[in-house]
C-alpha positions as CSV (number, residue, x, y, z in Angstrom):
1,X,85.9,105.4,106.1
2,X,86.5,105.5,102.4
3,X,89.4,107.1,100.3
4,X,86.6,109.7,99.2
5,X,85.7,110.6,102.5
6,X,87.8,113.5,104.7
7,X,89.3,112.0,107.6
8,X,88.0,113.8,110.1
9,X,91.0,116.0,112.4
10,X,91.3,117.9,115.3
11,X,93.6,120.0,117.1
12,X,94.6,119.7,120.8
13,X,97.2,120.3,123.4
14,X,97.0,124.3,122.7
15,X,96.8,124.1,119.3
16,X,100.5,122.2,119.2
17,X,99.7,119.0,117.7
18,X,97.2,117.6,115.2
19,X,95.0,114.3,115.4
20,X,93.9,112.3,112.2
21,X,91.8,109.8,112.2
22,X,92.9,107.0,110.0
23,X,90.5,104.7,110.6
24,X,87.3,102.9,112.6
25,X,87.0,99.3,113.0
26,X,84.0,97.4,114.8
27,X,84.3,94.5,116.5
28,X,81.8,92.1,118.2
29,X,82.3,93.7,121.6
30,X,83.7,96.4,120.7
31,X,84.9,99.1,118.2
32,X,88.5,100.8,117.6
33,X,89.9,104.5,116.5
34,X,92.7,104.5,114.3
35,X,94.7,107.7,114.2
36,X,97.8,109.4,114.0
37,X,99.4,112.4,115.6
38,X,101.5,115.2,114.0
39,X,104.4,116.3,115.3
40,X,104.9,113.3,117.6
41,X,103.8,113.1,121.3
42,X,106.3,113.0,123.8
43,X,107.0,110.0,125.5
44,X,108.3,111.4,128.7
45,X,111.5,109.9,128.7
46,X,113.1,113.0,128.1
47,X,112.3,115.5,130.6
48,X,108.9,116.3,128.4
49,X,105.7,114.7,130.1
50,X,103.6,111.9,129.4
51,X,100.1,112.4,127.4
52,X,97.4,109.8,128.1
53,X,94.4,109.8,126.2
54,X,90.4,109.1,127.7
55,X,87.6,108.2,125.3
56,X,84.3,108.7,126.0
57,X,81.3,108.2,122.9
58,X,77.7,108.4,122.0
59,X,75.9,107.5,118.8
60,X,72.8,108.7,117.0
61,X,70.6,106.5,118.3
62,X,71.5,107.3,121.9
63,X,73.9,104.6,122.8
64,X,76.8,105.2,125.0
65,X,80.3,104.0,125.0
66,X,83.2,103.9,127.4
67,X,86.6,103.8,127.3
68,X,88.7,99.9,127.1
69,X,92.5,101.0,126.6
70,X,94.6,102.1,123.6
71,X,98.3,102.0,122.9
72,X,100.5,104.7,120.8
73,X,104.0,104.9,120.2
74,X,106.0,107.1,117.6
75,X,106.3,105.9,113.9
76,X,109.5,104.3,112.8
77,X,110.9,107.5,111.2
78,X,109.5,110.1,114.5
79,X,107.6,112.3,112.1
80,X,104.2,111.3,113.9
81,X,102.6,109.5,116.6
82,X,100.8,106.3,115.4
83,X,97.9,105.3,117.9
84,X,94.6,103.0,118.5
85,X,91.8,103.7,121.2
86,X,89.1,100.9,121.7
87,X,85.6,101.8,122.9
88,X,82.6,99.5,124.2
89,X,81.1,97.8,123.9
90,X,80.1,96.8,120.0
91,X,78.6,100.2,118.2
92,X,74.4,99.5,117.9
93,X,73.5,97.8,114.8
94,X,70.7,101.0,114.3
95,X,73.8,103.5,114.8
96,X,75.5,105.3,111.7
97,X,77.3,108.2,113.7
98,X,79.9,108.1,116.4
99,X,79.9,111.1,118.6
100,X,83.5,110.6,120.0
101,X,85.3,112.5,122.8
102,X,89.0,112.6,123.0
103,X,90.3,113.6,125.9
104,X,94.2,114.3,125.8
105,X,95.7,114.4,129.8
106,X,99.1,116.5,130.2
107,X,100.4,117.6,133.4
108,X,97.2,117.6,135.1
109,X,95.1,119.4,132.3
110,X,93.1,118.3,130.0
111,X,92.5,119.0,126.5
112,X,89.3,117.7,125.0
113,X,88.2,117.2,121.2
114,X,84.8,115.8,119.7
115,X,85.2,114.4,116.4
116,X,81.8,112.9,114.6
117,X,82.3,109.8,112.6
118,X,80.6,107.5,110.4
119,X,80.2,103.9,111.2
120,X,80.8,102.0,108.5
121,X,78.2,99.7,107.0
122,X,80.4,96.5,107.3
123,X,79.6,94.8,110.7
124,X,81.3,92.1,111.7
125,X,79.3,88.7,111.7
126,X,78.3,87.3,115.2
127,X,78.4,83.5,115.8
């Protein structure tokens, strides 16, 4: 994603909170979201409950992608959440759009968004 381009955003958890995404990096075997969260998720450490987050993906040319772990933790000054999500494995060389389902899990609901994103033309080199 360039600086031109809109990062692409969703809303989730009734409306509450607001995803960016900041980011999407390939790798070899796999590819990444970057994104961020306003306000902050809770953590569950005080009395609020946990959110975990599923990813699920397709591309353009028909490809499918599964979910291989993420991590998130508030930024340092707890005005937003600051997160990664990996998919694989590697995003087809013939793909240039990223069909990707969020899936935000919260006291045993779940709160779904689909955000379509460009793959960037920078692959990474295999070898």
């Amino acid at each position: 994603m360039n600086s031109r381009t809109p990062c692409p955003t969703a809303r989730f958890l009734d409306g509450h909170h607001e995803l960016v995404v900041d980011g999407l990096s390939l790798a070899q075997d796999s590819f990444t979201l970057h994104y961020t969260v306003t306000p902050p998720l809770p953590e569950g450490d005080d009395g609020e409950s946990l959110v975990l987050l599923t990813l699920e993906a397709c591309d353009d040319a028909g490809n499918e992608y599964t979910d291989w772990g993420g991590a998130y933790g508030v930024s340092v000054d707890g005005s937003h959440t600051d997160g990664t999500i990996t998919g694989q494995p590697a995003v087809a060389p013939s793909a240039r759009v990223l069909t990707v389902r969020l899936t935000f899990l919260r006291e045993g609901r779940e709160y779904p968004c689909e955000l379509a994103l460009e793959v960037p033309q920078a692959r990474p080199e295999v070898g």
